[in-house]
ZAKOL-305417 format. One record per residue (C-alpha): residue number from 1; x, z, y. Coordinates in Angstrom, 1 decimal, padded with zeros to 4 digits. Each point is the difference from the previous one (the first is absolute). Example, Ala and Ser with C-alpha at 12.3 -4.5 7.8 and 13.67 -1.06 7.14 Angstrom:
<dofis>
<1; <012.3; 007.8; -004.5>>
<2; <001.4; -000.7; 003.4>>
</dofis>
This chain:
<dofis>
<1; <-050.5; -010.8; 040.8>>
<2; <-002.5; -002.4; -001.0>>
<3; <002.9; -002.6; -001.2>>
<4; <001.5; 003.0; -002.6>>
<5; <-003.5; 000.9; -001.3>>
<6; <-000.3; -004.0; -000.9>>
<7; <003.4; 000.8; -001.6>>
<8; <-000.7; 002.4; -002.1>>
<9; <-003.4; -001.3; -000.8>>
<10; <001.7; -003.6; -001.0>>
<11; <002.2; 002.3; -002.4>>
<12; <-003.0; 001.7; -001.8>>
<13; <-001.3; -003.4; -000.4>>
<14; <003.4; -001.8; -001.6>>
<15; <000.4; 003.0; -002.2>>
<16; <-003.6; -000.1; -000.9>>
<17; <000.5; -003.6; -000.8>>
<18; <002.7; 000.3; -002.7>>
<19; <-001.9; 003.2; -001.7>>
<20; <-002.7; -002.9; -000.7>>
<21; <002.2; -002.9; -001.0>>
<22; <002.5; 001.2; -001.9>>
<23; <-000.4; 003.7; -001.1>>
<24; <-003.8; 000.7; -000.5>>
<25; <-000.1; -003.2; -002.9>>
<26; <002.5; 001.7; -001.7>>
<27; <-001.7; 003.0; 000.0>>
<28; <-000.6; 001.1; -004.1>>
<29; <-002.1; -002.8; -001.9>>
<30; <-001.1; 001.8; -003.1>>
<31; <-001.3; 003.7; 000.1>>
<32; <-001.3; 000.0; -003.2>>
<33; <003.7; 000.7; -000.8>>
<34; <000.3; 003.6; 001.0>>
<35; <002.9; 001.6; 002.2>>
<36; <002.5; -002.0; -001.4>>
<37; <000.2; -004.0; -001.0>>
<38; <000.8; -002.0; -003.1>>
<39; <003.0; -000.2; -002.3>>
<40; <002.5; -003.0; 001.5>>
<41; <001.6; 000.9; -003.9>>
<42; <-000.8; 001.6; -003.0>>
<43; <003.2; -000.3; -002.5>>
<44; <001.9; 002.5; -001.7>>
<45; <003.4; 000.7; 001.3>>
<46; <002.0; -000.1; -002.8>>
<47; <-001.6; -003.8; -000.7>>
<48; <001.6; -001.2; 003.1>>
<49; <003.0; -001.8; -000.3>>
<50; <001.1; -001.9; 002.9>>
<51; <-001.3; 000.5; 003.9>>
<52; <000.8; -002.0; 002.6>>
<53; <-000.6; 000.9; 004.0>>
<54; <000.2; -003.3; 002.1>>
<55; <-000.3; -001.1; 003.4>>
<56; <002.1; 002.4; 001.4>>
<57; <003.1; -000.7; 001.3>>
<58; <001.4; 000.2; -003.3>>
<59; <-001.5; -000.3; -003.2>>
<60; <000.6; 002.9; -002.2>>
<61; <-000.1; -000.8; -003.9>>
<62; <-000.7; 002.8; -002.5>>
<63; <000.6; -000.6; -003.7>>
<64; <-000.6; 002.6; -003.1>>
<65; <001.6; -001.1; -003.1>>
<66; <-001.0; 001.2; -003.7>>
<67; <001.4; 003.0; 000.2>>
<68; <-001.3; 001.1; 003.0>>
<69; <002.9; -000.3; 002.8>>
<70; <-001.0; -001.6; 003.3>>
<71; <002.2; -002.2; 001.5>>
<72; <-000.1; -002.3; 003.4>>
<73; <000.2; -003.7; -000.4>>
<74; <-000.3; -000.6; 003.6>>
<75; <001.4; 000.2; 002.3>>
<76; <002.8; 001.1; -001.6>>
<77; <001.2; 000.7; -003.5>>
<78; <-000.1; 003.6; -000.4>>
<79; <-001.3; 003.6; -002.0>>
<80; <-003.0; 000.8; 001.5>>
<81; <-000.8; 003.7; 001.0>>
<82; <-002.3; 001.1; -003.4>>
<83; <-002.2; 002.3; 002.0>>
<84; <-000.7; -001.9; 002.7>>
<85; <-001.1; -002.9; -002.2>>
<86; <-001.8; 001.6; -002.5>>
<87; <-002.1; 001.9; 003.5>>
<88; <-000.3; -003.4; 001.4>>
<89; <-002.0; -001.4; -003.7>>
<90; <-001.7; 003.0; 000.6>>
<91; <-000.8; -000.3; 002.9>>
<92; <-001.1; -003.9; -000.6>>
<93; <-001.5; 000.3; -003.1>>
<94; <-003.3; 001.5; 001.5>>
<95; <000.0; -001.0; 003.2>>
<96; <-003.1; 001.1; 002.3>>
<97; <-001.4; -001.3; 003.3>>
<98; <-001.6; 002.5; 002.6>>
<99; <-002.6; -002.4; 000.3>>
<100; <-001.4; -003.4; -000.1>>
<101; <000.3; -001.4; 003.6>>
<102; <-001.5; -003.6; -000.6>>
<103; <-001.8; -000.7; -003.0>>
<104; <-000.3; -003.9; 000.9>>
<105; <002.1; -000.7; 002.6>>
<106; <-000.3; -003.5; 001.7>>
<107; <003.8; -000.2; 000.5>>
<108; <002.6; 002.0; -001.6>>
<109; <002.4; -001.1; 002.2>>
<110; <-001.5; 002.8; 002.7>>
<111; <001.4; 002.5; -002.3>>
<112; <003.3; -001.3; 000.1>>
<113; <-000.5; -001.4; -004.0>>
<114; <001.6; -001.1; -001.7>>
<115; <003.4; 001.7; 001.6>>
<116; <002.1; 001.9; -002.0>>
<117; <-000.9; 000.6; -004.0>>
<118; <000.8; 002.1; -003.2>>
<119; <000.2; -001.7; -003.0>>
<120; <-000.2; 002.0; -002.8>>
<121; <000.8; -001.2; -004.1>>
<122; <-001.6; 002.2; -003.2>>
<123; <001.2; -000.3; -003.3>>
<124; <-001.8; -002.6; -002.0>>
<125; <-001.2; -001.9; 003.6>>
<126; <001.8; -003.1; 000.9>>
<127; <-001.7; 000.0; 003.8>>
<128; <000.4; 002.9; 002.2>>
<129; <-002.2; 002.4; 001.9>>
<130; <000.1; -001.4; 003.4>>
<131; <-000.8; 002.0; 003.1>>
<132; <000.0; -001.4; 003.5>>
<133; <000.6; 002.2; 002.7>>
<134; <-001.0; -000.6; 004.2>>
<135; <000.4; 001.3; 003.4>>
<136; <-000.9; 003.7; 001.0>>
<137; <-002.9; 001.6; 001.0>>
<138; <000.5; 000.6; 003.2>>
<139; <-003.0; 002.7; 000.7>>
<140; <001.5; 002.0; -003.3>>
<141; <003.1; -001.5; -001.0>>
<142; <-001.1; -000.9; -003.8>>
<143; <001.0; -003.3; -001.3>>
<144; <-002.3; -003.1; -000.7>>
<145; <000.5; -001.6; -003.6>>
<146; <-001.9; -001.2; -003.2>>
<147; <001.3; -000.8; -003.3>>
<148; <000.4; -003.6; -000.4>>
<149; <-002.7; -002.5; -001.2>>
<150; <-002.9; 002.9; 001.7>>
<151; <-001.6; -000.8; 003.0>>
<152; <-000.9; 003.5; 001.4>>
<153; <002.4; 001.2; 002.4>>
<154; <001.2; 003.7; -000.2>>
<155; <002.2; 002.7; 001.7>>
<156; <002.7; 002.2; -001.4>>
<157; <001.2; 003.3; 000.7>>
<158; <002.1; 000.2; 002.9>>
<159; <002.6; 001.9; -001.9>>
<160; <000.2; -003.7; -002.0>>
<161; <002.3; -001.1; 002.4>>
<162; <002.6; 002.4; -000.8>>
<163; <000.6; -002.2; -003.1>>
<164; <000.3; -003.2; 001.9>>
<165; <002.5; 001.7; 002.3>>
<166; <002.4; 000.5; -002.8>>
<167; <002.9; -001.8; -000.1>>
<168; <002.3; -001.3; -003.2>>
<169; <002.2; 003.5; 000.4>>
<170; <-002.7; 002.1; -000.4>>
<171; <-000.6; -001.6; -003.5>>
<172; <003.5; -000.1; -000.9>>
<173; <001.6; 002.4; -002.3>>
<174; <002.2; 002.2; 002.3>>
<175; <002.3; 002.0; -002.4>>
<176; <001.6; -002.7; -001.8>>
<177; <003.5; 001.9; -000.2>>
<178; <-002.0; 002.4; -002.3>>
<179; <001.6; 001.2; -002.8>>
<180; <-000.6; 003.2; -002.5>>
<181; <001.7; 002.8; 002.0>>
<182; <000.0; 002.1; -003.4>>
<183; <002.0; -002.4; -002.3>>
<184; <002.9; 000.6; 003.7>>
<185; <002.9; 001.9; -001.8>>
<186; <002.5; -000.3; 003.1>>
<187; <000.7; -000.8; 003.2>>
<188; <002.6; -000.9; 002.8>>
<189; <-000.5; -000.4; 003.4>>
<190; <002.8; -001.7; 002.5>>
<191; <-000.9; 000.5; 003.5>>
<192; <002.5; -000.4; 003.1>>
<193; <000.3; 003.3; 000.7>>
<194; <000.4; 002.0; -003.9>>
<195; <-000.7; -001.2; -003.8>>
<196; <-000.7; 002.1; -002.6>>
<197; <-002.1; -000.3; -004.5>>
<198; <-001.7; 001.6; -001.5>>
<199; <-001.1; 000.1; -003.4>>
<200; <-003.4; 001.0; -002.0>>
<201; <000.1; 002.9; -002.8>>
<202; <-003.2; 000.9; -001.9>>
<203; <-002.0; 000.5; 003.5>>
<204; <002.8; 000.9; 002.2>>
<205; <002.6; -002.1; 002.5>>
<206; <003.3; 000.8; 000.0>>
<207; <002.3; -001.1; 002.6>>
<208; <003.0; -001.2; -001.2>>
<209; <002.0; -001.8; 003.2>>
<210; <001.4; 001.0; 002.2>>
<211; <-000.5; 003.3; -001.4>>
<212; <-001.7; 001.9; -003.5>>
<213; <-002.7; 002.1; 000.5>>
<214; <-004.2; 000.3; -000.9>>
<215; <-001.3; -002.0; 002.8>>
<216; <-003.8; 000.5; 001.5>>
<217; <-002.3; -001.8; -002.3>>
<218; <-002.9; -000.5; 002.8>>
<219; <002.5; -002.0; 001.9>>
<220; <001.4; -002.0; -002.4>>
<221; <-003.1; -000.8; -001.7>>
<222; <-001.6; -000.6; 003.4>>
<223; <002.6; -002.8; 000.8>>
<224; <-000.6; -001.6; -003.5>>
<225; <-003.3; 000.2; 000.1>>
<226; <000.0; -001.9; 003.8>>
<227; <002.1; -002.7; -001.4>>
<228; <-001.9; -000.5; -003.2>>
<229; <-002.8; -000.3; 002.3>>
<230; <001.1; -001.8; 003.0>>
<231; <-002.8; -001.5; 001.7>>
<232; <-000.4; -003.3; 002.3>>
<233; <-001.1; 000.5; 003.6>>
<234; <000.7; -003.7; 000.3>>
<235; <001.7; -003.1; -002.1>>
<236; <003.4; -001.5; 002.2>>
<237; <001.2; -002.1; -003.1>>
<238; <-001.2; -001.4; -002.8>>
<239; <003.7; -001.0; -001.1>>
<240; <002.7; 001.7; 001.0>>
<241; <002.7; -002.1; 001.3>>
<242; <003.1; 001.0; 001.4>>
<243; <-001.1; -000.4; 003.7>>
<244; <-002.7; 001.9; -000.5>>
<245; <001.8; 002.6; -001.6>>
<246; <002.4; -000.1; 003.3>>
<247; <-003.3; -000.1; 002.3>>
<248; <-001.6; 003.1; -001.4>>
<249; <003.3; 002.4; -000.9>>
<250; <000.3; -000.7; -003.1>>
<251; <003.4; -001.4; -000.3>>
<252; <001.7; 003.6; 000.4>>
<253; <-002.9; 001.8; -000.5>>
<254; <-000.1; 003.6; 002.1>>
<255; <-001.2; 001.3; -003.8>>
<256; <000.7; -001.3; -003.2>>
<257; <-001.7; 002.0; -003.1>>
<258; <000.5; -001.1; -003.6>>
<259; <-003.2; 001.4; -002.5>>
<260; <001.6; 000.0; -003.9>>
<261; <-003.2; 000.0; -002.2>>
<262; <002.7; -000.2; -003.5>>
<263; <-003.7; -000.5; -002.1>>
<264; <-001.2; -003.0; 001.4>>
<265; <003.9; -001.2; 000.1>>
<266; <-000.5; -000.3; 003.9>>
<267; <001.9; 000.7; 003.0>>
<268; <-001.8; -000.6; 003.4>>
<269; <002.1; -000.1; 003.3>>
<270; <-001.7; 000.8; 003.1>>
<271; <000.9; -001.0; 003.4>>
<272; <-001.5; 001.2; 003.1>>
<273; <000.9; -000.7; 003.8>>
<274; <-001.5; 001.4; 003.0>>
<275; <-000.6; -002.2; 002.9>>
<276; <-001.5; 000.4; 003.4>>
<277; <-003.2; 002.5; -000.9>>
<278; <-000.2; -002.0; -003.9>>
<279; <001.1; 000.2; -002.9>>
<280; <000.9; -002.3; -002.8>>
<281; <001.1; 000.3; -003.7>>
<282; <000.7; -002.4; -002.9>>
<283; <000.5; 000.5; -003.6>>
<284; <002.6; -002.0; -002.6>>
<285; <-003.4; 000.1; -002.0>>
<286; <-002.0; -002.7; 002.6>>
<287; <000.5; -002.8; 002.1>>
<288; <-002.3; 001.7; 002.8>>
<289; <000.7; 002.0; 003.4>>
<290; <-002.3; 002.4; 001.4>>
<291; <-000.4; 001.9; 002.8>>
<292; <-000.4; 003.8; -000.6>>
<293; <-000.9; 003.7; 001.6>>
<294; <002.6; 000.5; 002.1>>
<295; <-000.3; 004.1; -001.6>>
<296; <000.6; -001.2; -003.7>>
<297; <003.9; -000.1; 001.3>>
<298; <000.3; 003.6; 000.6>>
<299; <000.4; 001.2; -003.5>>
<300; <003.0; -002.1; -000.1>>
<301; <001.6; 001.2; 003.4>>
<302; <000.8; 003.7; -001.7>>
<303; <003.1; 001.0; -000.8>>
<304; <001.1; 001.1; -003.8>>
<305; <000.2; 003.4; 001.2>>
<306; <-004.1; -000.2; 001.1>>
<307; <-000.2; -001.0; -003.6>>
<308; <001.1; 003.1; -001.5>>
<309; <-002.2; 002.5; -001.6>>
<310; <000.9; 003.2; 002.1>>
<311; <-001.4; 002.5; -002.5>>
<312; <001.4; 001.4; -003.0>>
<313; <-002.4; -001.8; -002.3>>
<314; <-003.2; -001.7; 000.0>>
<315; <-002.9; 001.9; -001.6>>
<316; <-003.6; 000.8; 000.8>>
<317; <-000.1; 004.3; -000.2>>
<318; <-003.3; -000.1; -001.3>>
<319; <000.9; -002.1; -002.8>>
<320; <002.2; 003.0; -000.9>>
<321; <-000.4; 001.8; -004.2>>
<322; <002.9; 001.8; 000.0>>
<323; <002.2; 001.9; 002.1>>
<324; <003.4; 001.7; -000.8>>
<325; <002.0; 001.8; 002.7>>
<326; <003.3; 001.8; -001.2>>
<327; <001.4; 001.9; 002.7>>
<328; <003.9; 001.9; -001.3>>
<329; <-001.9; 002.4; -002.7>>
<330; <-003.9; -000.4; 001.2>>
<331; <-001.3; -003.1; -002.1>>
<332; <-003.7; -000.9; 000.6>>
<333; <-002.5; -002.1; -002.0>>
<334; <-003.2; -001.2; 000.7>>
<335; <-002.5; -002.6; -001.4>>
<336; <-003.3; -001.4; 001.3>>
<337; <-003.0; 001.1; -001.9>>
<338; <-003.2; -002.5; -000.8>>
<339; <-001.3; 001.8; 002.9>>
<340; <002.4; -000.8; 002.4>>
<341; <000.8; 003.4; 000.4>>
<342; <004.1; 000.7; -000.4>>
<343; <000.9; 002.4; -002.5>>
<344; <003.4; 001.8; -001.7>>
<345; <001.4; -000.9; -002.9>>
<346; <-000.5; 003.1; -002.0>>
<347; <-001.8; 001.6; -002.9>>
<348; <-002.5; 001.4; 002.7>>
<349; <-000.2; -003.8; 002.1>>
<350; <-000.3; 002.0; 003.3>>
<351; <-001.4; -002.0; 002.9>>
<352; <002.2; 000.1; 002.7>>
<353; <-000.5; -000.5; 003.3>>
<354; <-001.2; -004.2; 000.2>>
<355; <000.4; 000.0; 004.0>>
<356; <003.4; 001.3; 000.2>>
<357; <000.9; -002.2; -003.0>>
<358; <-001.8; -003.6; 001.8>>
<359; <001.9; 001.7; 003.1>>
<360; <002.8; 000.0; -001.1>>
<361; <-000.2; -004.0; -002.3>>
<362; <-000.8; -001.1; 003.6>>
<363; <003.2; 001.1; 001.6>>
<364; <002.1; -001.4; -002.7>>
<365; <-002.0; -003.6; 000.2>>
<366; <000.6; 000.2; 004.1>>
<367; <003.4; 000.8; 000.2>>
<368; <001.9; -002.8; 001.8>>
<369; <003.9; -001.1; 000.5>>
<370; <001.4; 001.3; 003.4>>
<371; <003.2; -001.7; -001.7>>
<372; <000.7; -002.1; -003.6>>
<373; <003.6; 000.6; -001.3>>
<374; <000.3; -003.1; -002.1>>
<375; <003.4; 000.3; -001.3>>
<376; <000.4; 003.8; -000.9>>
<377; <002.8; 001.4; -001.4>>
<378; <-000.2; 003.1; -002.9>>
<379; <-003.0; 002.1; -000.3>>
<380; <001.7; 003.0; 001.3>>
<381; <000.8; -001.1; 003.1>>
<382; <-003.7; -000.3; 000.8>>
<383; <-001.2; 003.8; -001.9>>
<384; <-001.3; -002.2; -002.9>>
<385; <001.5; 001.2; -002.8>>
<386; <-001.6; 002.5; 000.2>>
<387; <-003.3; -000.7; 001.7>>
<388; <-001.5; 002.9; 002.0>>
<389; <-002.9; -001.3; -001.7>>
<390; <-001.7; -002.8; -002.3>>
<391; <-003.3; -001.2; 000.2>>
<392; <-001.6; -001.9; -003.0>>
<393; <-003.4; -001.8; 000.9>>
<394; <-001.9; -001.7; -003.0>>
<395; <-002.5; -002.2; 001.3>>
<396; <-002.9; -002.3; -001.6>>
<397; <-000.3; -002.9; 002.4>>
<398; <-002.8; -002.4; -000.1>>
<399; <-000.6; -002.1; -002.7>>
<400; <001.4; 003.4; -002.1>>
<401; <003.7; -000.7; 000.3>>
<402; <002.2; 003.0; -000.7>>
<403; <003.1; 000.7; 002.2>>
<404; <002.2; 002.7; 001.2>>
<405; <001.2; 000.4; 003.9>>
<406; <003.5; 002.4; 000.0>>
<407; <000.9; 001.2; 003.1>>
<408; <003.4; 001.8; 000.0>>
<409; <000.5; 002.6; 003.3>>
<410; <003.4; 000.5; 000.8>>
<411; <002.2; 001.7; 003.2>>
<412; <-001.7; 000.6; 002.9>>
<413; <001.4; 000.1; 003.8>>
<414; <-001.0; 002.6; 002.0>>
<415; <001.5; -001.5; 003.2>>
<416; <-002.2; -003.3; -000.5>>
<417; <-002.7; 001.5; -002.0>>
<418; <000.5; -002.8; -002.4>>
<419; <000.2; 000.1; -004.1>>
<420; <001.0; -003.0; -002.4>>
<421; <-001.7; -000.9; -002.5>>
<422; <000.3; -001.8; -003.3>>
<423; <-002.7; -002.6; -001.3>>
<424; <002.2; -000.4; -004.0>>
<425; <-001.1; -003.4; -000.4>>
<426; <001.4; -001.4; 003.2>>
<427; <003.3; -000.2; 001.0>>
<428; <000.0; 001.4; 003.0>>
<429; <-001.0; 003.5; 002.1>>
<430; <-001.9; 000.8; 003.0>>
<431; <000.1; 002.7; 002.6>>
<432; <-003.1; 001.0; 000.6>>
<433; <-001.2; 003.1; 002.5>>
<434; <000.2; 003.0; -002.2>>
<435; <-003.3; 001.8; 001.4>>
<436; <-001.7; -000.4; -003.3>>
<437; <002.3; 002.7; -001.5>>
<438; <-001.9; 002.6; 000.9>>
<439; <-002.7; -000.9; -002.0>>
<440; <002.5; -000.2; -003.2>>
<441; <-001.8; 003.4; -001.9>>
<442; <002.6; 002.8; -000.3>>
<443; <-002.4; 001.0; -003.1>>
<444; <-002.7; -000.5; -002.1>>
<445; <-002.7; 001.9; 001.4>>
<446; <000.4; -001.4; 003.6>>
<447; <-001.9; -003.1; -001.9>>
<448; <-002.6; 001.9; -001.8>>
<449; <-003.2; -000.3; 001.0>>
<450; <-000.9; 003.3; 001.8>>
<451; <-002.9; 001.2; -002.7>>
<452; <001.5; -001.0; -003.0>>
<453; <000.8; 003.2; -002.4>>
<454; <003.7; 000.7; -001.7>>
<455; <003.2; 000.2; 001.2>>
<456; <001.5; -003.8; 001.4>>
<457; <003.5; 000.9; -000.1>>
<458; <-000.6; 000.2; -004.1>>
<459; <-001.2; -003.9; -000.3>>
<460; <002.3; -001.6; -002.8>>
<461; <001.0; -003.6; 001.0>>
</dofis>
């Protein structure tokens, strides 16, 4: 017993040994300072035009040119990630210690200093800002420096080392495949398993391989916009050659996607493997391979029939002016009033009943294909030439563009509970389940609002 309590007391003593020789001298020098210590750096960020972080195990050059675009110089040649420069000069430009830890030491060297540095070059200054940075605290993990040609010894915020943890990647500019997914006016996709192209009118895609038809703008657009915005999750070649082409997939690619952008005068090709749990992706527009999200591949695994828009048209019902329903001899017009509030065209400009109206927009915006019929024969053979009903829809989208949605309602099978239907601007038909039919108003006053005075069945068109 008495051997451990000599133990234990010998530990008290070593520990109480290092608190005096090495962590109470470094104990804050100057209180006069307040809660937190001097400026390392006062500069403005914009004025900083070069910064350099050595020591490491790689140097990491940071250039700005004239016009404002960082660049590394070291250790490679490469764009630089804007934001994450321009944070690091902001980050550097008025740089802070916690504290002063030795206002005159007797040797720097028991700081760990000089050890690694920042270097730091202003417009108009031919020598840089030089700061040298030292071991860790060990009692509260803040970093020993001063700025060089001082003598007082300070400590930085732990959170400082985050910086020197970073490595040339994180500096790098990832997207470098980026390209202006707007100015895209088609695109083909070639995969192993289908291909299909699509084309850009106005706003809207349009498949045209292996089939016609509207296709679904949020998916196209999605897969644009993740190409026109592939980023790096890592750098396997700076120049592609063809072995590393061969190593990484890329010789028969599993997708190959060509971007036409006709006003720049460009045409990108995008190849993209998967290997393993990564994947990579080149461009005809750079020498470089990356590695990529695994995910950004799924887009390009659907099928041209995923692709297709399933409803009759694409509109947003509250966008919605005007609305004509002609049903055999019953013809129906409405129009939206300043108000919001929809009323009849007439003399008397009823108001009708708005939530059977919106009701009734909605159903015609969510009806969906059960089937396309892309090659059909004669009108007639479907009930469409003469259309159990028409529905005109006059919408104001954003932006105030005026257009018109038709939607044409033709035979309807009772067996299958399935109508077709006719969108006139595209060249095919869709089945579609024929619930909404009972909605279709038989007369006037069904859509009248329930107060409103006069006679509904009178309206003029």
């Amino acid at each position: 017993m008495k051997f451990k309590t000599t133990l234990i007391l010998l530990g008290v003593a070593v520990v109480l040994l290092v608190l005096v020789l090495f962590i109470l001298p470094r104990r804050p020098a100057d209180e006069a300072l307040g809660p937190r210590g001097p400026f390392l750096t006062e500069l403005q960020p914009v004025d900083i035009e070069r910064i350099v972080l050595s020591g490491g195990a790689e140097t990491i050059d940071l250039r700005r040119d004239d016009k404002g675009r960082w660049s590394l110089s070291a250790p490679l040649q490469a764009q630089a990630d804007a934001s994450e420069a321009d944070r690091l000069a902001e980050e550097l430009s008025r740089l802070r210690a916690e504290r002063v830890a030795d206002a005159s030491p007797v040797d720097a060297a028991s700081y760990g200093l000089p050890g690694r540095e920042i270097r730091l070059w202003t417009k108009g200054q031919d020598d840089p800002v030089r700061i040298e940075l030292g071991d860790e605290n060990p009692v509260d993990h803040t970093l020993y420096a001063r700025r060089h040609g001082e003598e007082r010894v300070v400590l930085l915020p732990a959170s400082f080392k985050t910086l020197l943890e970073k490595r040339p990647f994180d500096f790098r500019k990832k997207d470098i495949f980026s390209l202006d997914a707007s100015a895209v006016r088609s695109i083909a996709l070639r995969s192993r398993e289908s291909s299909w192209r699509a084309v850009r009118r106005d706003e809207e895609w349009f498949l045209e391989e292996p089939v016609s038809g509207l296709a679904e703008k949020f998916r196209v657009d999605s897969l644009v916009n993740s190409l026109s915005g592939l980023r790096a999750v890592e750098f396997v070649s700076e120049r592609k050659t063809d072995s590393d082409l061969k190593d990484f997939g890329l010789v028969k690619p599993d997708f190959e996607v060509m971007l036409s952008l006709p006003a720049a005068g460009q045409e990108v090709v995008f190849s993209l493997s998967r290997k393993a749990d990564k994947a990579y992706a080149a461009t005809s527009a750079s020498n470089t391979i990356i590695a990529v999200e695994p995910y950004v591949l799924s887009d390009m695994e659907r099928k041209p029939e995923e692709l297709r828009e399933k409803g009759v048209d694409v509109f947003n019902p509250w966008e919605a002016e005007r609305l004509r329903v002609r049903a055999g001899s019953l013809e129906i017009a409405l129009h939206k009033d300043e108000e919001g509030r929809w009323r009849f065209v007439s003399e008397k400009k009823e108001e009708a009943d708005s939530s059977k109206v919106e009701s009734f927009l909605r159903q015609i915006d969510g009806l969906q294909a059960v089937e396309f019929i892309d090659r059909p024969g004669p009108d007639a053979a479907y009930g469409l030439d003469e259309p159990r009903a028409e529905i005109v829809i006059g919408l104001k989208e954003l932006g105030g563009k005026a257009r018109e949605v038709t939607v044409r309602i033709g035979a309807e099978d009772g067996d299958k509970k399935q109508t077709v239907v006719k969108n006139p601007r595209l060249g095919y038909l869709l089945r579609v389940d024929s619930s909404f039919l009972a909605d279709l108003p038989k007369t006037a006053a069904e859509w009248k609002k329930p107060e409103a005075a006069g006679d509904a069945d009178e309206i003029e068109s």
